[in-house]
N, CA, C and O atoms as a Tinker XYZ file with bonds, in Angstrom:
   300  protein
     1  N    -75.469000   33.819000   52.884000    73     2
     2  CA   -74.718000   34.133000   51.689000    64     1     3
     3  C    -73.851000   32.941000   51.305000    63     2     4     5
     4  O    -73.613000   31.972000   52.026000    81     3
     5  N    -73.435000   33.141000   50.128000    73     3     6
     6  CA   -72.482000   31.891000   49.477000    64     5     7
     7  C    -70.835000   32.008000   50.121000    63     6     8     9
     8  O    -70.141000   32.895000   50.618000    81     7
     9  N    -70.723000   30.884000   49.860000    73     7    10
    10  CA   -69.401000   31.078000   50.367000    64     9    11
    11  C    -68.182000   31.622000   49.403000    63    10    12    13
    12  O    -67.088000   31.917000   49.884000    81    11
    13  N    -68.520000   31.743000   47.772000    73    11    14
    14  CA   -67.625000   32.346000   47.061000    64    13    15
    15  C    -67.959000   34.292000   47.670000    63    14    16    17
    16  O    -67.111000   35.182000   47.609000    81    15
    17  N    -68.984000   34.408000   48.046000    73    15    18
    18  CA   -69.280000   36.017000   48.243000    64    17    19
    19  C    -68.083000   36.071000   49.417000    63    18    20    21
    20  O    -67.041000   36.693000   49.209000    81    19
    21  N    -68.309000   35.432000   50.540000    73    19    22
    22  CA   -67.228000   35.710000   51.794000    64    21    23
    23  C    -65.809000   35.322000   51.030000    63    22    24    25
    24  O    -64.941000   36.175000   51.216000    81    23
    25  N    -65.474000   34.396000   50.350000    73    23    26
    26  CA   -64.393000   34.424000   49.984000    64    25    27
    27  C    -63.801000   35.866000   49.079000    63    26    28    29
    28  O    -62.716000   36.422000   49.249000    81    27
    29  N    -64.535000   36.121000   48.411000    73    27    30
    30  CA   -64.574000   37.627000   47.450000    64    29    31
    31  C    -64.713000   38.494000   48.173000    63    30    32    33
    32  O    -64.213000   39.553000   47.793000    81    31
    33  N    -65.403000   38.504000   49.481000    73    31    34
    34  CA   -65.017000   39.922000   50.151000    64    33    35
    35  C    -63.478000   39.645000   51.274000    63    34    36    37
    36  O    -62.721000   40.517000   51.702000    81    35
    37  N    -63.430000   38.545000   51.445000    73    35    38
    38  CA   -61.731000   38.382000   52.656000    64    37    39
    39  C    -60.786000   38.900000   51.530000    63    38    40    41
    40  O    -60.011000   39.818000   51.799000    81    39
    41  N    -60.804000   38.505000   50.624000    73    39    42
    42  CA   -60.072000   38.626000   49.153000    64    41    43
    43  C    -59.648000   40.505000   48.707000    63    42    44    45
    44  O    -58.507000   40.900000   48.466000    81    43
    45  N    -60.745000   41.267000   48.705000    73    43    46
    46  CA   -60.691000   42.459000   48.493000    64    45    47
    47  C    -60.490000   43.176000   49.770000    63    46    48    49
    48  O    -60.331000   44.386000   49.608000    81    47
    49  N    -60.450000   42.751000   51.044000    73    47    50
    50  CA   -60.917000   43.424000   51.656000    64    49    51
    51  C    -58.694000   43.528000   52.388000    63    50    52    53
    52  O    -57.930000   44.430000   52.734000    81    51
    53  N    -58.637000   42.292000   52.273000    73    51    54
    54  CA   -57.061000   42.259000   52.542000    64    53    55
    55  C    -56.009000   42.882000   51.286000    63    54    56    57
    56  O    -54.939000   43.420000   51.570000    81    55
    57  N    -56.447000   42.732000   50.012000    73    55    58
    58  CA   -55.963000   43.177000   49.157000    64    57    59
    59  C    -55.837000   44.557000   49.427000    63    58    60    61
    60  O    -54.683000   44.946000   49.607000    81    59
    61  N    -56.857000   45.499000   49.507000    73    59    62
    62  CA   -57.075000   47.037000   49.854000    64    61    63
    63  C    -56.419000   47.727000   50.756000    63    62    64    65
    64  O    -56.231000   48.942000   50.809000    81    63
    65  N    -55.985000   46.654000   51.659000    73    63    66
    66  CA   -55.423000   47.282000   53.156000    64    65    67
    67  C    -54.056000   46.464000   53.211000    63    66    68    69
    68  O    -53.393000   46.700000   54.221000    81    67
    69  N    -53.512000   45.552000   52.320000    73    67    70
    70  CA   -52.028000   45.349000   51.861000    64    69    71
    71  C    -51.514000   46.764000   51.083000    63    70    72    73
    72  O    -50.536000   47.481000   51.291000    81    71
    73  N    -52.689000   46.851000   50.024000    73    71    74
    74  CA   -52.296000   47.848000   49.226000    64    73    75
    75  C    -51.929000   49.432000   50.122000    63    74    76    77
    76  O    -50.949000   50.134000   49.870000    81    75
    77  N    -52.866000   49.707000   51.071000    73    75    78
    78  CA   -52.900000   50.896000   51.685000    64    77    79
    79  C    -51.715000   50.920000   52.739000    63    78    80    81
    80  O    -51.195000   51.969000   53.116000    81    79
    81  N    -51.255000   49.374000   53.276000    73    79    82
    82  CA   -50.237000   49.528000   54.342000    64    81    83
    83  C    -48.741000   49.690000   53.076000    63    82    84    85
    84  O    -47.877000   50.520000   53.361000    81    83
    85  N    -48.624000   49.072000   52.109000    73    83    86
    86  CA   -47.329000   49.409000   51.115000    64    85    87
    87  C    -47.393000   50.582000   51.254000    63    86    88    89
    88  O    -46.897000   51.203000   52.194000    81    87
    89  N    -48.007000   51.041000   50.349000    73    87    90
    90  CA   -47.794000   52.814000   50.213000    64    89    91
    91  C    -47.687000   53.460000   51.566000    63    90    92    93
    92  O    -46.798000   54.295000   51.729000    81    91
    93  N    -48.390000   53.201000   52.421000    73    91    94
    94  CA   -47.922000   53.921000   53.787000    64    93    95
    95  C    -46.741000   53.737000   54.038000    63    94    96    97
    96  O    -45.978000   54.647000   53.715000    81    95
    97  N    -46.238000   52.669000   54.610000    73    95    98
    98  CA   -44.689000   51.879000   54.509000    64    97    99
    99  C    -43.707000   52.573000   53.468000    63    98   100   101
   100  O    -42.667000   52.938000   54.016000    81    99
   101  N    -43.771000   52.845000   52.124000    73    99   102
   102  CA   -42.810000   53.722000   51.185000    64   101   103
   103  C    -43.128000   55.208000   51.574000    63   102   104   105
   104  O    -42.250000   56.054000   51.401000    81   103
   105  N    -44.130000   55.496000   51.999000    73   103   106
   106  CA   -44.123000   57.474000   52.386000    64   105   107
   107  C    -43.360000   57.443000   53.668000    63   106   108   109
   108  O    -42.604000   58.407000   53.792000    81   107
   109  N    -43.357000   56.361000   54.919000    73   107   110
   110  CA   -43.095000   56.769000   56.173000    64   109   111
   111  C    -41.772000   56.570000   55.474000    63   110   112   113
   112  O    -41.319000   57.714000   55.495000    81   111
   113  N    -40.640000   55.614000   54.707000    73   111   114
   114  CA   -39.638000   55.326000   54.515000    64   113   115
   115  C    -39.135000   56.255000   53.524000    63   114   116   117
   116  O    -37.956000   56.225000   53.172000    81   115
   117  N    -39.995000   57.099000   53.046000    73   115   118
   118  CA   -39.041000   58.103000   51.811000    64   117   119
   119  C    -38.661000   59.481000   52.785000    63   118   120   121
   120  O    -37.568000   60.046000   52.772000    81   119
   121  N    -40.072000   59.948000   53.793000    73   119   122
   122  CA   -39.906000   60.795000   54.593000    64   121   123
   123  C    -38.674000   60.062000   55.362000    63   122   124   125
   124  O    -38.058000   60.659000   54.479000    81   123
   125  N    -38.209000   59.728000   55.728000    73   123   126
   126  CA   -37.386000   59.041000   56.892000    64   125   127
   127  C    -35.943000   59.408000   56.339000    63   126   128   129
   128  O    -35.237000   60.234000   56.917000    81   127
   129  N    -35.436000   58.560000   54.862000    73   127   130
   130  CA   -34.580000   59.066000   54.244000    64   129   131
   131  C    -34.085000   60.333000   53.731000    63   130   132   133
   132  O    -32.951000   60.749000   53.493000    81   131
   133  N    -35.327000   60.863000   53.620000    73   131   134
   134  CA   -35.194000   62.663000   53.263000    64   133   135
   135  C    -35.120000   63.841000   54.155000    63   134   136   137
   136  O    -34.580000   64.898000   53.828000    81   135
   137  N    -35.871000   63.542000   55.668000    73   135   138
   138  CA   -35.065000   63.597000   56.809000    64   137   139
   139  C    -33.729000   63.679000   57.084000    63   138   140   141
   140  O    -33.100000   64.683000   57.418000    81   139
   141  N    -33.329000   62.551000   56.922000    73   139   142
   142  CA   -31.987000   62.228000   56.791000    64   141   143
   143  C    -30.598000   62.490000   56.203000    63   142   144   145
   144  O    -29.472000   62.135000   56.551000    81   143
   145  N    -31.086000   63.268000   55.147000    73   143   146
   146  CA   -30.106000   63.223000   54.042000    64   145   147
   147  C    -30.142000   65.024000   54.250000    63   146   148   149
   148  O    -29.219000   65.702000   53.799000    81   147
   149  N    -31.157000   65.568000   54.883000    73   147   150
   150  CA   -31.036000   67.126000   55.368000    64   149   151
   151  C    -30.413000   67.442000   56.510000    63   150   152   153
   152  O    -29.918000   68.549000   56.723000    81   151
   153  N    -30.399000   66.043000   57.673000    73   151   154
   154  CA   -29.717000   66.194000   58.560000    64   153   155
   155  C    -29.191000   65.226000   59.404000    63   154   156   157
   156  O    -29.534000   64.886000   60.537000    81   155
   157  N    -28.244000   64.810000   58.625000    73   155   158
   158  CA   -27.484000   63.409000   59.077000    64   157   159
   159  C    -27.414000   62.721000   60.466000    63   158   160   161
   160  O    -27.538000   61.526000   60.737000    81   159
   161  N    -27.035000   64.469000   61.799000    73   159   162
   162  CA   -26.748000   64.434000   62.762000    64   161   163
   163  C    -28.176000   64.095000   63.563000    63   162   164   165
   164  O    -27.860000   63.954000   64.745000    81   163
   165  N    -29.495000   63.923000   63.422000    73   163   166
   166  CA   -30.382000   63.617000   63.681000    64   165   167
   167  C    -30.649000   62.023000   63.486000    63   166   168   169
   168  O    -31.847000   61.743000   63.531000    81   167
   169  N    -29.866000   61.045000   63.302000    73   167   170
   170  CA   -30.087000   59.791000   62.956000    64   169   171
   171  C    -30.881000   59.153000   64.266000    63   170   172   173
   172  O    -31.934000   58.516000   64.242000    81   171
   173  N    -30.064000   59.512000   65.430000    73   171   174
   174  CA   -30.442000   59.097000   66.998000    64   173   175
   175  C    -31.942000   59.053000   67.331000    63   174   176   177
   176  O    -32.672000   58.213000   67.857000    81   175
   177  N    -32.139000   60.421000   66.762000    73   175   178
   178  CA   -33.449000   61.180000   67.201000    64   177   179
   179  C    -34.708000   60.238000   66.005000    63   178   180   181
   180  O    -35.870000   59.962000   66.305000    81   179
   181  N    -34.190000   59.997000   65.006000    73   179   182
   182  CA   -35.347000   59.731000   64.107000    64   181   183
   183  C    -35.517000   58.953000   63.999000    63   182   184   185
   184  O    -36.562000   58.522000   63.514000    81   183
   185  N    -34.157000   58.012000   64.568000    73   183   186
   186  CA   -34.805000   55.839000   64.602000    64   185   187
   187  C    -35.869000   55.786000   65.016000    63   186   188   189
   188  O    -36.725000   55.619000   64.148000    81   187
   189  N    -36.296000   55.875000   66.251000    73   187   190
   190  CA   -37.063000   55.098000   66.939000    64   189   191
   191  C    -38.276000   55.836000   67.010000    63   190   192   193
   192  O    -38.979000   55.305000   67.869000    81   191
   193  N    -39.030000   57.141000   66.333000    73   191   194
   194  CA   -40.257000   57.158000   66.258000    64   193   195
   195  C    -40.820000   56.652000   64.696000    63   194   196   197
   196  O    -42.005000   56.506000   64.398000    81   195
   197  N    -39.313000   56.367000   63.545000    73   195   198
   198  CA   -39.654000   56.089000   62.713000    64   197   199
   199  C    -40.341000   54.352000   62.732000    63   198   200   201
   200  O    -41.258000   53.995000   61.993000    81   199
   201  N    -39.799000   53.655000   63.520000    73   199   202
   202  CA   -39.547000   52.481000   63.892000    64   201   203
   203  C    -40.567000   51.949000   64.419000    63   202   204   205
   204  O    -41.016000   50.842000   64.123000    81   203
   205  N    -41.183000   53.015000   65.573000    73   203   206
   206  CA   -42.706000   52.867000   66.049000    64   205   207
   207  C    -43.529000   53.030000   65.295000    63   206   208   209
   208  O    -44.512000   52.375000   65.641000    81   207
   209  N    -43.799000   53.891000   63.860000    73   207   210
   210  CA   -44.594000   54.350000   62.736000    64   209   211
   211  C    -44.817000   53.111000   62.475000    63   210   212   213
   212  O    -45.887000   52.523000   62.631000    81   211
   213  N    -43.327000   52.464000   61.870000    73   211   214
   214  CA   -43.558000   51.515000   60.795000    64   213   215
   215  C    -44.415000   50.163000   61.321000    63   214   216   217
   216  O    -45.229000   49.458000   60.726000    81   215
   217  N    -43.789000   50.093000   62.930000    73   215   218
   218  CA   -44.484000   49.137000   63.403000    64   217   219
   219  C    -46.041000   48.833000   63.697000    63   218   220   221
   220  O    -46.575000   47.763000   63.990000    81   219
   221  N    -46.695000   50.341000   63.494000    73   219   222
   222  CA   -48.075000   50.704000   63.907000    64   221   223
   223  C    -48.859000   50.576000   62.479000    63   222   224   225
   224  O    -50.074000   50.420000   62.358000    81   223
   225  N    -47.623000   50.704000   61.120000    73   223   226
   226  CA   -48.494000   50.760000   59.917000    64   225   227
   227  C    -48.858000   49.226000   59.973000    63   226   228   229
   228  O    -50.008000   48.819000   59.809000    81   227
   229  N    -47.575000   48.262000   60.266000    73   227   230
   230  CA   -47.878000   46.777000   59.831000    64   229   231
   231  C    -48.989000   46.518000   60.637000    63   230   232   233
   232  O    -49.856000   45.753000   60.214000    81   231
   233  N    -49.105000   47.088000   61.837000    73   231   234
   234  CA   -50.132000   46.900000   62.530000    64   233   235
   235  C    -51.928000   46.507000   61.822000    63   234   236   237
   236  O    -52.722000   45.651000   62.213000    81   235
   237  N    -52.066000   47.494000   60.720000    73   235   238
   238  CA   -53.108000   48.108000   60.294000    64   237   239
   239  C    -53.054000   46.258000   58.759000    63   238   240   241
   240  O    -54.059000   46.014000   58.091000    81   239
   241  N    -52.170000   45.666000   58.667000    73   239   242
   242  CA   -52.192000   44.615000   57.877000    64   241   243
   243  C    -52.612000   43.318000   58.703000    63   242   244   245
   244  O    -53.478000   42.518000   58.350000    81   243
   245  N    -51.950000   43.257000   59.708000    73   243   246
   246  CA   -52.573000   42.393000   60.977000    64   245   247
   247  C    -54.218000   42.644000   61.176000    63   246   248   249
   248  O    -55.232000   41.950000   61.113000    81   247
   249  N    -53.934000   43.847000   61.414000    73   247   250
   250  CA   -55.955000   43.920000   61.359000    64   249   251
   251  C    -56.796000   43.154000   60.692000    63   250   252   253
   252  O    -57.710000   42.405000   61.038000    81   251
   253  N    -56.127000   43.609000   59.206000    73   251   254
   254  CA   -56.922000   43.602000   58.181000    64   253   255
   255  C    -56.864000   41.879000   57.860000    63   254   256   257
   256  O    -57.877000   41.364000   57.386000    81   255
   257  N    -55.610000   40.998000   58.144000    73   255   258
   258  CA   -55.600000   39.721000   58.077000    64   257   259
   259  C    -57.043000   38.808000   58.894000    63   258   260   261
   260  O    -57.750000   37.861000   58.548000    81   259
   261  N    -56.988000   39.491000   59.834000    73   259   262
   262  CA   -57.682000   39.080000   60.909000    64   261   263
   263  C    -59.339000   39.180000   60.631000    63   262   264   265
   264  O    -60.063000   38.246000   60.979000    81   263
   265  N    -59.811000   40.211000   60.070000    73   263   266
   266  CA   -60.518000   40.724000   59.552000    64   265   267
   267  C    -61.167000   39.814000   58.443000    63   266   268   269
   268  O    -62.164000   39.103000   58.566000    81   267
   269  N    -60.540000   39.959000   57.565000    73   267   270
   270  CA   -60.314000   38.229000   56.050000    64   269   271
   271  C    -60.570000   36.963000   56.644000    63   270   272   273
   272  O    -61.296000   36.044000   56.263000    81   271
   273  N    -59.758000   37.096000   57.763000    73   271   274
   274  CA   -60.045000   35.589000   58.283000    64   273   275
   275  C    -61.371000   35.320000   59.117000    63   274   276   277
   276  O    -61.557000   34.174000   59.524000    81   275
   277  N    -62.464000   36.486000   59.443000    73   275   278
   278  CA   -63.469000   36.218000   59.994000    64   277   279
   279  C    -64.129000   36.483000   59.105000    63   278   280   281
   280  O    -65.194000   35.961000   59.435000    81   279
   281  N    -64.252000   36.835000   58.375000    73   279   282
   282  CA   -65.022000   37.070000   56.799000    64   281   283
   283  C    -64.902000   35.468000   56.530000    63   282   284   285
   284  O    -65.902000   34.854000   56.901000    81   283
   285  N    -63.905000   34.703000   55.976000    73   283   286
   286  CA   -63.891000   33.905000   55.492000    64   285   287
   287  C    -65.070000   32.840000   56.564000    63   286   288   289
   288  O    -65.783000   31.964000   56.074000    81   287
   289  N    -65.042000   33.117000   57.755000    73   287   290
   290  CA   -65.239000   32.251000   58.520000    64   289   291
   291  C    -65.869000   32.589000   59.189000    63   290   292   293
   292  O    -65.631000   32.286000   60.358000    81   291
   293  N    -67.043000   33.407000   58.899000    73   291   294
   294  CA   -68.722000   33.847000   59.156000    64   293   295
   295  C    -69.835000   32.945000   58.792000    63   294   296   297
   296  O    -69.925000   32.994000   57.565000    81   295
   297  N    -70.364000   32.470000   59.081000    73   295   298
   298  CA   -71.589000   31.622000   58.762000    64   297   299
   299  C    -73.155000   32.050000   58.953000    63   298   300
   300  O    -74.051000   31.262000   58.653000    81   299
């Protein structure tokens, strides 16, 4: 294949899964705040599985970088 095709698929393929980790990232962070604002005294309790979420969503952008970058660099 050409190399504009691998470039056009690293291209869409990171775009899709930036796009899918944002929106994940604003639902885990609106739930988190709205949580919050029902029950203040729960702050302790909700850091740190929120914290692990968020860290597991960026996770899913790392993938997808990684992913682009062997796309790009398939022969």
């Amino acid at each position: 294949m050409s190399p504009e095709i691998h470039q056009l698929a690293a291209g869409i393929a990171f775009g899709v899964a930036a796009l899918g980790t944002t929106l994940a990232l604003g639902m885990i962070g609106k739930s988190w705040v709205e949580g919050l604002s029902r029950n203040p005294e729960a702050d302790k309790k909700m850091f740190t599985p929120a914290i692990i979420s968020l860290a597991f969503t960026e996770g899913i952008a790392l993938f997808a970088l990684g992913a682009a970058y062997l796309i790009l660099n398939a022969k």
